[in-house]
C-alpha positions in Angstrom: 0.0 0.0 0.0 1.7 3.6 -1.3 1.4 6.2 1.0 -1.0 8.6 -0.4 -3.4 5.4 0.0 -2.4 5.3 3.7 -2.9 8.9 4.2 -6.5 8.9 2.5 -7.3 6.0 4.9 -6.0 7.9 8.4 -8.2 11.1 7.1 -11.2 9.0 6.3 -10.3 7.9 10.0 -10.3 11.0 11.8 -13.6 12.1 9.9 -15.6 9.5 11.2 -14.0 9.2 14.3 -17.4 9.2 16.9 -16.2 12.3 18.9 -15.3 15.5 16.7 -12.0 16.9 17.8 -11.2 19.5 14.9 -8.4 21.3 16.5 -6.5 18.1 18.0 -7.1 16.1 14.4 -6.1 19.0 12.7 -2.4 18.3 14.6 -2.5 15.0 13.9 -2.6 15.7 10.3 0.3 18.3 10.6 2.6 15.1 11.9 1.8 13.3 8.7 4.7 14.2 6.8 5.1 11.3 4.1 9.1 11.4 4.4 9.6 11.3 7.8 6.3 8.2 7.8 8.1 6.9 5.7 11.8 6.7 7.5 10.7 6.1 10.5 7.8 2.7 9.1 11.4 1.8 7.6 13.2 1.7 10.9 10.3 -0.9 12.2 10.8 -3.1 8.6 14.6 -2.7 8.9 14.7 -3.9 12.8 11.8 -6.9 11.6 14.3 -7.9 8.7 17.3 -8.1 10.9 15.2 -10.4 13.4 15.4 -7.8 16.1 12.9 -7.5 18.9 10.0 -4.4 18.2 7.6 -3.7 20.7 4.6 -1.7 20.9 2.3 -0.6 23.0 -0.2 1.9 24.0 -2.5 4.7 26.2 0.0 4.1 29.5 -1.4 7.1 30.4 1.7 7.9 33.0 0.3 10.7 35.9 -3.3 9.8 35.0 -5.3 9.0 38.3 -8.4 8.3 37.0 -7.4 5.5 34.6 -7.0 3.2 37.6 -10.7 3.2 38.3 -11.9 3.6 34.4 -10.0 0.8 33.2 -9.8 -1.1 36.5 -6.0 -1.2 36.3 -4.5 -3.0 39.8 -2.4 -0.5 41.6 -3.4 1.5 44.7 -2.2 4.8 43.4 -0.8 7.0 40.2 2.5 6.2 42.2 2.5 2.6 41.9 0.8 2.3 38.3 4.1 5.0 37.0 6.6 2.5 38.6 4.9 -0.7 37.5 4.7 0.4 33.7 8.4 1.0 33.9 9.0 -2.2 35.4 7.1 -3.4 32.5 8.5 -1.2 30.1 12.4 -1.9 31.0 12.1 -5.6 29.4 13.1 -3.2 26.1 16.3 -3.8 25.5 18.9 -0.3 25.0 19.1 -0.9 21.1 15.6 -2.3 20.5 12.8 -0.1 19.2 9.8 0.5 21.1 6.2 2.2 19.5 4.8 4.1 21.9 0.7 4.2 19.7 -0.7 7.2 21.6 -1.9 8.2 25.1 1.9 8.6 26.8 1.1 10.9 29.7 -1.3 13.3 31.5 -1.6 15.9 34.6 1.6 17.5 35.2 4.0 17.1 32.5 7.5 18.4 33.2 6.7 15.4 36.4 5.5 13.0 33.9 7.6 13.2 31.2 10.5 12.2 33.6 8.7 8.8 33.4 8.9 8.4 29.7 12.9 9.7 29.4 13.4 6.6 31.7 12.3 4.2 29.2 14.9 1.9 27.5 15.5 1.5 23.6 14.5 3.7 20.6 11.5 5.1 20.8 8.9 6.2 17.7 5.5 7.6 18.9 2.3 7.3 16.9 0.7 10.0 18.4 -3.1 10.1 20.3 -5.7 12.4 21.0 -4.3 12.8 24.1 -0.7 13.8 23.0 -2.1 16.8 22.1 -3.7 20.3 23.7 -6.9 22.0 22.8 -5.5 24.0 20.4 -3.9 21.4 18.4 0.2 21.7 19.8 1.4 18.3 20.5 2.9 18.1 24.0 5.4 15.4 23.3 6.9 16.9 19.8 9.1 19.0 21.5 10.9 15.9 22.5 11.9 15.2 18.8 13.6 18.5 18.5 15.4 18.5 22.1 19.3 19.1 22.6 20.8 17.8 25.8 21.5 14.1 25.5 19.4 13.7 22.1 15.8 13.4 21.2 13.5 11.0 23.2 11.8 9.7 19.8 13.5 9.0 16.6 10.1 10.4 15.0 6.6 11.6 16.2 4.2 10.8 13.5 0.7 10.8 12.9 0.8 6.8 11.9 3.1 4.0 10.4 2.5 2.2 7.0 4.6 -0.5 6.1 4.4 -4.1 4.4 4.3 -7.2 6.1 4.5 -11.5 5.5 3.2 -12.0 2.6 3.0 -8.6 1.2 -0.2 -7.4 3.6 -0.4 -4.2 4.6 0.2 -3.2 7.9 -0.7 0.5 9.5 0.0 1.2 13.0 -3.0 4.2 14.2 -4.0 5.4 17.3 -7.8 5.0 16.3 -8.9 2.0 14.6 -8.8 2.3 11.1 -12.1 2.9 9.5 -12.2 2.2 5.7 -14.2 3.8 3.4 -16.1 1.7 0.7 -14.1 0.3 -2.3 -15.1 2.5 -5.3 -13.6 5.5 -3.0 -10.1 4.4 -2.3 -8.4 1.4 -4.0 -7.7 -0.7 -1.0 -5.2 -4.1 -0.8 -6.4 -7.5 -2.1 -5.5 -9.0 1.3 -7.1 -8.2 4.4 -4.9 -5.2 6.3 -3.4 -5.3 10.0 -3.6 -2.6 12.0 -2.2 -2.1 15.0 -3.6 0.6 16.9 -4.5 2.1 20.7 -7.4 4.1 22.1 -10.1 1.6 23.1 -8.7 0.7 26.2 -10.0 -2.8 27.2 -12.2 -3.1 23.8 -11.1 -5.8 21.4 -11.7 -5.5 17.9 -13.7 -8.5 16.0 -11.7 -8.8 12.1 -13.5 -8.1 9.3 -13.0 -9.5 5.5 -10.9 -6.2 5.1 -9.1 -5.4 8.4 -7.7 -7.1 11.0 -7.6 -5.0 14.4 -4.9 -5.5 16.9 -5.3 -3.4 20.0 -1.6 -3.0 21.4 -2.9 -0.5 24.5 -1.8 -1.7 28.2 -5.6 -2.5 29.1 -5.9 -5.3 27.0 -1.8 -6.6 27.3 -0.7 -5.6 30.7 2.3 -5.0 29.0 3.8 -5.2 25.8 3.8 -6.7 22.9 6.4 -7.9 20.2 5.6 -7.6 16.7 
């Protein structure tokens, strides 16, 4: 699947997304910039064609309190839910790369962001709606363009688009895809992946078209390896 095909899909995406959030989908757009999709869905084919590890995952939603009782998550406290994740998170080893799909951190975030500079390997982020502020600015993109000891992410993009075993097409979203009919985008002949975030504890069923993998922490209680 080209990339003008991948970006037509995300759009169709964010304008049926159920909840209308112009200014904060507007920023997601501004992050798809087909070049730097493009080097940073070849850093995840190049790691998968070396045999490395890749891990994703998604909406850890570091600093957020009331996660714990939304999603029923087991820890007492934001406290112990910020250390567990990083417990979690440190199984990524210093070279490997680790997705981040969306949802990194809320409340304070000069305290919260200390969380995510903690975790190990190379980190991409596929940005959610709640990377973002109500005017659109994404929070986490001035961690691309940092000095100091480096950037935190090799990219911040609005999604990934890459091709898998047997030539399927894989897209890595925050938000499920949602696909238009036929007749207004040429879609693959096989089924797609796509791995994306945002549901929380809500699994996907496949459909003849797509088949959803939800990578966020409610579902795993973890990570996953690709």
């Amino acid at each position: 699947m080209n990339n003008d095909t991948a970006l037509k899909l995300f759009q169709h995406t964010l304008q049926t997304e159920s909840r209308v959030r112009p200014d904060i989908h507007a920023g997601m757009l501004k992050l798809a910039d087909q070049d730097v999709i493009e080097s940073a869905s070849l850093q995840v084919t190049n790691a998968l064609a070396l045999g490395e590890r890749v891990w994703m995952t998604s909406d850890l939603h570091f600093g957020h309190k009331n996660i714990i009782d939304y999603c029923d998550r087991p820890f007492r406290d934001i406290a112990a839910m910020n250390e567990a994740l990083l417990a979690q998170l440190g199984k990524v080893g210093p070279d490997e790369l680790l997705v981040i799909v969306g949802d990194v951190l809320m409340g304070d975030y000069e305290t919260n962001i200390e969380f995510v500079r903690r975790i190990p390997g190379r980190k991409i982020l596929v940005v959610g709606n709640h990377d973002f502020k109500r005017d659109g600015s994404c929070l986490l993109r001035r961690e691309r363009d940092r000095s100091g000891d480096g950037p935190l992410f090799e990219a911040v993009v609005a999604f990934l688009v890459w091709t898998g075993a047997q030539g399927r097409a894989v897209m890595t979203t925050h938000y499920p895809l949602r696909l238009p009919g036929s007749h207004e985008i040429s879609l693959p002949l096989l089924p797609m992946l796509n791995y994306h975030g945002h549901l929380h504890r809500e699994v996907l069923a496949p459909t003849d078209r797509v088949k959803f993998m939800n990578v966020g922490w409610d579902v795993s209680h973890g990570l996953i390896c690709i």
